[in-house]
N, C-alpha and C positions, 0 to 999 in steps of 0.2 A: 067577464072577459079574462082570459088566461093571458097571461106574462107573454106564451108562446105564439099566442094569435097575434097579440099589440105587438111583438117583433118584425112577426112576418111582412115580409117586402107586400105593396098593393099589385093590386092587380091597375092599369091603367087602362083606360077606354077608350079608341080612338070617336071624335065626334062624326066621322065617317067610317064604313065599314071597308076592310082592305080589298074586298072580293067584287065592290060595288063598280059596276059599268061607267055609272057617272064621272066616280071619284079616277077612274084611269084613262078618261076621255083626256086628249091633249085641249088646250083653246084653241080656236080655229085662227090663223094668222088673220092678222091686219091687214086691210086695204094700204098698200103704200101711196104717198101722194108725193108730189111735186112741190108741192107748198112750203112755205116756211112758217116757225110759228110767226105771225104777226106781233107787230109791239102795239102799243098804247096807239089810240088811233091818235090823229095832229099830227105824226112824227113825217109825213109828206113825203116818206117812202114810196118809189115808186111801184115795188109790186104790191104794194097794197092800194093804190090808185087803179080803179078798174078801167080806165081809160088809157090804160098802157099795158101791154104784153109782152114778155120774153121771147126774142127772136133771136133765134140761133145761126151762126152765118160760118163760113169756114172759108177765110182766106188767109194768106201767106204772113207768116209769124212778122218779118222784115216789113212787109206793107203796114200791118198794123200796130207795130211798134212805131215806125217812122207815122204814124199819121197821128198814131194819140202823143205825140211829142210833139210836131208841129201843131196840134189842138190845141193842148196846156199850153203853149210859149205865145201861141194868141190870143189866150183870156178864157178860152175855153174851161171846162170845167170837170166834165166826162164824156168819153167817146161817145156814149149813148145822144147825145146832142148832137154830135156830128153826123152820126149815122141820121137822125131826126131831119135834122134841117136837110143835108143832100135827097132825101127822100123828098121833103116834101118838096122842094127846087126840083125834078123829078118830073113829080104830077103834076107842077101847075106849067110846063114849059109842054 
């Protein structure tokens, strides 16, 4: 081996070829989901209790401010119980 080879820069190879279809294919995106990641199970979260579901409601900013304040100042805990109980008082009347 000459002096002037062992100088020479290498040549480097990529372990994919540049021209290759594969290598320029993007990943196909992701399914997005709704979900959150879950914690340790025990933790009595309720979206992780399958016996409860996320229900989306749209009323007046003032109504539900005044209602989750008069909730809390009665022992209440989160509006989600309020909502609970008047429903089920609701179905059984």
């Amino acid at each position: 081996m000459s002096l002037a080879s062992s100088l020479a820069p290498r040549e480097h190879k990529s372990e994919t070829p540049l021209h290759s279809t594969e290598a320029a294919k993007p990943e196909p995106p992701r399914a997005r989901t709704a979900h959150k990641a879950l914690p340790s199970s025990g933790t009595g979260a309720k979206y992780t209790d399958p016996d409860f579901m996320q229900l989306k409601v749209y009323v007046r900013r003032k109504t539900k401010t005044a209602a989750a304040r008069k909730w809390e100042d009665g022992g209440g805990r989160e509006l989600s119980e309020l909502i609970e109980t008047l429903l089920s008082q609701y179905l059984s009347s």
